[in-house]
N, C-alpha and C positions, 0 to 999 in steps of 0.2 A: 172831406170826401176823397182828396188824391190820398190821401193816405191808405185808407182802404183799399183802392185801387193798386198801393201798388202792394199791398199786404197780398190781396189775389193772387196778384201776377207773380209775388213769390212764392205763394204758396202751389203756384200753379206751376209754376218751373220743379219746386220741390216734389210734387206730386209726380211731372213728368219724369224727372232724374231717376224719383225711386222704381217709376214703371220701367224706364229702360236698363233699372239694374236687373230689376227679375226678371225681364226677357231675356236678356242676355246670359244670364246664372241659370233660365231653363232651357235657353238653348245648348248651353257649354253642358249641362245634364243630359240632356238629348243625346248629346252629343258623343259623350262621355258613357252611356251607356249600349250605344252602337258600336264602339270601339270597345267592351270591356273584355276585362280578359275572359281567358279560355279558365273553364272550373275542374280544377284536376282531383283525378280520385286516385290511392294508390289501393295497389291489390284487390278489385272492385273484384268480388267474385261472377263472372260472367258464363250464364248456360246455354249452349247451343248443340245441336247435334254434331255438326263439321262445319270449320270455317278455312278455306283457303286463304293464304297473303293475298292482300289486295283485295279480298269480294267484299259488297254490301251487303250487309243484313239488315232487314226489320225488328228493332227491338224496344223494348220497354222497359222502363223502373216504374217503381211501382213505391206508396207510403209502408204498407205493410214490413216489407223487408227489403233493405237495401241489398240490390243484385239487380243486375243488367241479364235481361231475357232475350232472348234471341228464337228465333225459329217458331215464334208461340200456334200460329196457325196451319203450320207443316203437320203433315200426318207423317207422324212417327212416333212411334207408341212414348217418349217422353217428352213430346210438345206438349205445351202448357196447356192448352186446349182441354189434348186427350188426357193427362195428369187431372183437368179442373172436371171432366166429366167424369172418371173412374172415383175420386173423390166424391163428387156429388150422388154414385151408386151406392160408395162404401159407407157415406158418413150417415151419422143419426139425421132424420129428417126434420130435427128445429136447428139443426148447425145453418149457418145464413151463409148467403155468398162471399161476405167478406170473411168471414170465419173461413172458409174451402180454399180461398184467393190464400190468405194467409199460409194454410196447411202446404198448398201446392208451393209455394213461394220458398218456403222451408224446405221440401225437398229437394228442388231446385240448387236452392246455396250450399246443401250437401253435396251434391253430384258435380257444381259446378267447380271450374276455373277459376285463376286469379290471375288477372291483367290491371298493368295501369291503364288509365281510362282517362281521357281527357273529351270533355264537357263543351260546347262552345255557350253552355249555360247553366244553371243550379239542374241539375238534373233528377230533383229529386220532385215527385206532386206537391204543389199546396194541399191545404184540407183538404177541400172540397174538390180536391180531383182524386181519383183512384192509380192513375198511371199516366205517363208522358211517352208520346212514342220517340222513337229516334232514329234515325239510318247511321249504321257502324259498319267501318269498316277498322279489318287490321291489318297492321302494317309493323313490321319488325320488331313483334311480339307486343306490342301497345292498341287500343284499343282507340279510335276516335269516334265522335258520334255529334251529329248536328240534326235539331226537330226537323222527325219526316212530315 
């Protein structure tokens, strides 16, 4: 019977040891993804109507087409907005909104910019997202952006 007993209690030291290695391997993860780096893009084509040194903008990426947007809900006849409704006038009536998002998107990385662009994460949607918003600002011709 001691024997068992102390089989237990090894196996019970054992069991604690390995819990405390994965808490501490999920906190050092934690940890480690709180600190991670900044996600750099070069040349990221970026559309906006005007942007001063220094100002913040509301922008977005989107899955469709890699480009940083800017200005999307400013009335100005090439805000993404107004581009997604002129589209949804012009296009055939079975085109779907991701198909329009897409079109307008493609315009967009024609007309646009090319700045490096620095991420403080993947700035690109997962699947099941359509867009990530972001607040940008620039500064000495670079691009920075952290989720708005």
């Amino acid at each position: 019977m001691a024997i068992v007993v102390k089989r237990d209690a090894k196996l019970r030291q054992y069991v604690l040891a390995a819990l405390i290695a994965l808490l501490s391997t999920g906190c050092a993860n934690a940890q480690a993804k709180k600190t991670a780096a900044p996600f750099l893009v070069d040349s990221l084509p970026v559309y906006y109507q005007t942007w001063e040194e220094g100002e913040k903008k509301t922008c977005g990426t989107y899955n469709a087409v890699h480009i940083l947007s800017c200005d999307e809900t400013m009335e100005w006849a090439g805000s993404f907005t107004e581009l997604l409704k002129k589209c949804a006038l012009e296009s055939p009536p079975e085109t779907t909104h991701a198909e329009r998002v897409h079109i307008v998107l493609m315009v967009e990385a024609e007309r646009a910019k090319k700045f490096d662009a620095v991420f403080s994460k993947n700035p690109w949607p997962g699947p099941d997202r359509e867009r990530n918003g972001w607040e940008c600002s620039k500064v000495s011709g670079k691009v920075s952006c952290k989720p708005d």
